[in-house]
N, C-alpha and C positions, 0 to 999 in steps of 0.2 A: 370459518366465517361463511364459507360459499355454503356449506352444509345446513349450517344453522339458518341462511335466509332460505335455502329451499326447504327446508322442513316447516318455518313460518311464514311462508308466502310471502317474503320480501324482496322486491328490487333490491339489488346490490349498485353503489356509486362508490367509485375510486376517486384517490386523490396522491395525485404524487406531488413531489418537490418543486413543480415547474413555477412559472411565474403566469399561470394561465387564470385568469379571472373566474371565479367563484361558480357553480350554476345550483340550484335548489337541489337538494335531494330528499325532497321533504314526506318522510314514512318508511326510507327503506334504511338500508342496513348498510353503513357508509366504513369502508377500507383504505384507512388512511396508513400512506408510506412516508409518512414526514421522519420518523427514527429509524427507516430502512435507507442508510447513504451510505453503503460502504462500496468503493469503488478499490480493482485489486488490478494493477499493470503487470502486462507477463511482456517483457521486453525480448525474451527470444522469438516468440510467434507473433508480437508485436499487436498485442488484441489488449482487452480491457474487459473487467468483470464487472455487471455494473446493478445495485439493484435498486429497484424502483422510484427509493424517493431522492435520488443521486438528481444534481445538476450539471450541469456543462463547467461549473466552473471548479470542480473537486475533479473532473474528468482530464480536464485539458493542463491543470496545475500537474497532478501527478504524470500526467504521461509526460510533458516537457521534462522532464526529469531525465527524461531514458532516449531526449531526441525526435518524438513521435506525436503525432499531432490525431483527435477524432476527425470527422465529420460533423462537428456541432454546429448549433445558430448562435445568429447573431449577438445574443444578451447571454452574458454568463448566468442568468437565472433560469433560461430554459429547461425544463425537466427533460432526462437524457433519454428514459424509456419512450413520455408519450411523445416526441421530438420523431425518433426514428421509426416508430411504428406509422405516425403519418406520415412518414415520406424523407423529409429533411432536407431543405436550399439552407446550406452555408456557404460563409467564404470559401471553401477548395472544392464546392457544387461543380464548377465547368471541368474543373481539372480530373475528379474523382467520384463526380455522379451524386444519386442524390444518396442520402446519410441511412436511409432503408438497406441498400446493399450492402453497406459494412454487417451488416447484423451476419455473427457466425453462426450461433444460437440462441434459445430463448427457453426458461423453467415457466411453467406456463399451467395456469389450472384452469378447470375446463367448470362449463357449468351444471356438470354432476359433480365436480369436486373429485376431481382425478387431477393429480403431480402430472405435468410429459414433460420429456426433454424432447425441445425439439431442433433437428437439424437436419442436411442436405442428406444423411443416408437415413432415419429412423421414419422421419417425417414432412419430405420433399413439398410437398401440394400443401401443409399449414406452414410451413416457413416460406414460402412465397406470398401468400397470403398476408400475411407479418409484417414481410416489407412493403411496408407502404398502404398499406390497405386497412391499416386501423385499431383503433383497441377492443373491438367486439369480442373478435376468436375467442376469449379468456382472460386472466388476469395474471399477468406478466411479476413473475417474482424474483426473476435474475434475469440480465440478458448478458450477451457476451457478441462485440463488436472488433471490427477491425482497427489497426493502427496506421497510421501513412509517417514515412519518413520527411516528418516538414520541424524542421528548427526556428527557423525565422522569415519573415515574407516583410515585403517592403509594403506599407497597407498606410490607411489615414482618411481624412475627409477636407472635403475643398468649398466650404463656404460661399456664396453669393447673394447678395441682395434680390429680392425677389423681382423688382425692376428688370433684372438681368434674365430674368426668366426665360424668356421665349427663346433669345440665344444658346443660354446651357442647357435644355431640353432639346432641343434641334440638335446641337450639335453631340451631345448625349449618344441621340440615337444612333444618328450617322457614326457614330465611333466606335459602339459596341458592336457593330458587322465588323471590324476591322481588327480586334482584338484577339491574341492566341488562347489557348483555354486555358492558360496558367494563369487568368486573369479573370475574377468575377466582380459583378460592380453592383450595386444600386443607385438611382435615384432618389430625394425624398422633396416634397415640396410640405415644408411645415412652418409652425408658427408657435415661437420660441415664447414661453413664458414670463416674464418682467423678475426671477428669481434670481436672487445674490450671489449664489452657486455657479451663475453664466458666465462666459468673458462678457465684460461690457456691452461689446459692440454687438454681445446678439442678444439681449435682456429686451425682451417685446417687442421683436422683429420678427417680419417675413422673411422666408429664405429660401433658396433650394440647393439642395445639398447633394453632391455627389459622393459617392464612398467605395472604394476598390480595395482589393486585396490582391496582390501579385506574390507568387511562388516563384520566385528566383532573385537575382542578382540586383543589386539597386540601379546602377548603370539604364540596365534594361528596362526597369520600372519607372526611373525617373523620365525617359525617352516615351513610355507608353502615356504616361498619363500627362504629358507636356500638356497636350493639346488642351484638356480640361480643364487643364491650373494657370492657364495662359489667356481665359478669355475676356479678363477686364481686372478690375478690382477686387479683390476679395477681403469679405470679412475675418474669416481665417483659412489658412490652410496649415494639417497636422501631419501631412506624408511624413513619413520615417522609416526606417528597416526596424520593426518588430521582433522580438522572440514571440514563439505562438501563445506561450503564456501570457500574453496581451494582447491577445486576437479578439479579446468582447472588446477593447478600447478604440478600432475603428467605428461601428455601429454607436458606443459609447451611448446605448440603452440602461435605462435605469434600473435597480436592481432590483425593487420592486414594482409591482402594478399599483398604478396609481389608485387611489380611491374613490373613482368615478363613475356613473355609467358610460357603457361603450357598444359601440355598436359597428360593422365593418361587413361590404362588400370586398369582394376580389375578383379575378379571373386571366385567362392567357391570353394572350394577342400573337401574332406575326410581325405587327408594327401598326402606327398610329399615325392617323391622317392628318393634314393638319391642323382640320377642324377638332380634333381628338386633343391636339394641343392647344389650342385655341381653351375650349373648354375646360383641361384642367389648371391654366394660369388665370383664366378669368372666376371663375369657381372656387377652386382648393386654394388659387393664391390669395384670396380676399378674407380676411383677418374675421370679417362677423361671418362668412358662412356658416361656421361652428363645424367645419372639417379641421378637425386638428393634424392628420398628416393623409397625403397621397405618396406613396411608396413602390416607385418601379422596378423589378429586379431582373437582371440581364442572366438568362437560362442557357440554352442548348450544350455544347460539348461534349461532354462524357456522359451528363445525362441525356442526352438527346440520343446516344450510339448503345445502351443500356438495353437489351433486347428485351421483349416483354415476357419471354419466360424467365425472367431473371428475378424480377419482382412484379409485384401489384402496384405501377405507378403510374400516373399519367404524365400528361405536360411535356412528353417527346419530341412536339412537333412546336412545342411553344416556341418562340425566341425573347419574350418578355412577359413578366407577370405584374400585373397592377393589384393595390391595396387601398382602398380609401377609408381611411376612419375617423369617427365624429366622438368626439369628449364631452360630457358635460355633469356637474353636480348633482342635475336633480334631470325623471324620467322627462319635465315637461320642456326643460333646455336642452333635451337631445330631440327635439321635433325637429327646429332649426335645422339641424345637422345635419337630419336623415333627409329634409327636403330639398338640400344640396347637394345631397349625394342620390339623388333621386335623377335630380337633371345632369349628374354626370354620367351616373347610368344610362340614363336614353340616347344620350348622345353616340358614347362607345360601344352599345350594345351589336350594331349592325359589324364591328370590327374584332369582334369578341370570336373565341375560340371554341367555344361553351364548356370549356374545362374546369374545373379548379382543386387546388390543393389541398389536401385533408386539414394539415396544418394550418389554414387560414381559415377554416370551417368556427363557427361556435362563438364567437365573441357578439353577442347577445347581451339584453338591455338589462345587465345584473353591475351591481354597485360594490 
């Protein structure tokens, strides 16, 4: 394929199995991986063979099998390849760095249309590049990752009425400086749908959401995350001891991309003033701004100690990363949206990092 668009002067666009929203490729020469999913566990070296249009949720099934858990995100629809090549924050991110380093190796054609394998002795300086730095280099036809010995974590999500806002944001923050790295969390402040599929109580409600994943003992998890499941009423809360084979069921991301346009800023912070707070309860919590979720996710640990000759990643020095996204049917109801995410922008910008994560890159005004 690579051959035939350079010989016809054609842009090549790829397309793996992810759940990543559509973008034009309109004239060139389009390489779709939808019938490349075979995914193969080698349980002795503890890795995973995985090719292109594989998802997290063929990845993380098969390896529970043998005891062994990926580096994956949040929504079992994520595609496993473009996942790791930008970087990768999942649940075991604090504990085990971000999902770019597991990468052992990668089959990989270049755009003269050369096969390489590549790895830590053939081809050092394009496998660092790899991790975390993008899907440019070439077009990834097998990759092969690490495994981590995780069987079950105690993980879930803690419910609150948006009212309660400003409390479990504050006290949010104050909690994630105090946790071990066997423990990664997010925040989300969203606005649940009127859908039959909901519990009740969140069917056309504001909320904001906490969600953690702890790697060890229940005892231990139930003791970390008191403080958060403790601080008033709640709509729901799902804490339980998990096998990892139910690790997309904390995030409890849908399985597809909805059919909307969408649009999203992000970037890293150190921490958030309180005007910073202020701004995202009186803004993302108000139901017409047409911000349909603010999503803050709790960084540092293993990725933060990740040296920079190890991969191409940034966000070392982050300790939080912010997401605001706007939903809407048609291009002229996402105006709204962006003009509320406009004034959350200016507000946080002077608290900003000017980082941000390849994986939150791209989500653009496509339906």
């Amino acid at each position: 394929a690579v051959t035939f668009a350079r010989e016809h002067h054609l842009p090549i666009a790829m397309q793996g199995g992810g759940h990543g929203h559509p973008h034009p490729a309109d004239d060139a020469l389009l390489v779709n991986f939808a019938n490349m999913i075979g995914v193969q566990i080698e349980p002795e070296s503890a890795t995973a063979q995985v090719e292109p249009g594989a998802t997290w949720k063929e990845v993380v099934q098969a390896a529970a099998v043998s005891g062994l858990a990926p580096l994956n995100g949040f929504a079992a629809s994520v595609g496993v390849v473009g996942y790791l090549l930008g970087g990768g924050c999942g649940w075991l991110t604090r504990q085990y760095g971000a999902g770019a380093g597991s990468i052992r190796s990668v089959e990989l054609v270049t755009a003269d249309g050369d096969l390489l394998h590549v790895n830590e002795q053939t081809r050092p300086d394009l496998l660092w590049g790899l991790r975390g730095g993008g899907g440019n280099f070439g077009i990834v036809t097998a990759l092969e990752c690490t495994l981590y010995p995780v069987k079950e974590v105690f993980g879930g999500q803690v419910i609150y009425p948006i009212g309660q806002g400003k409390e479990v944001l504050s006290e949010y923050l104050e909690w994630v400086k105090t946790v071990p790295d066997e423990l990664t969390s997010a925040l989300r402040i969203m606005h649940f749908p009127p859908t039959p599929d909901l519990p009740p109580q969140l069917r056309g409600t504001s909320a904001i959401v906490v969600m953690a994943c702890y790697n060890g003992e229940r005892s231990q998890g139930e003791a970390l995350l008191s403080p958060l499941r403790t601080l008033g009423t709640a709509l729901l809360d799902t804490f339980a001891m998990l096998p990892y084979s139910q690790i997309t069921t904390i995030a409890n991301d849908p399985d597809e991309a909805p059919p909307l346009f969408m649009y999203s800023e992000s970037g890293a912070f150190q921490a958030f003033s309180p005007g910073d707070i202020e701004t995202l309860l009186n803004v993302a919590g108000n139901a017409a701004s047409g911000i349909a979720m603010v999503e803050i996710r709790h960084l540092g640990g293993a990725l933060a100690r990740q040296p920079e000759d190890a991969m191409a990643f940034n966000c070392r020095q982050a300790h939080l990363y912010l997401e605001a996204r706007v939903a809407a049917p048609s291009q002229a109801q996402l105006a709204g949206g962006k003009r509320s995410l406009a004034t959350i922008r200016k507000a946080l910008t002077p608290d900003m990092l000017g980082e941000t994560l390849i994986n939150f890159l791209g989500v653009g005004e496509v339906g």
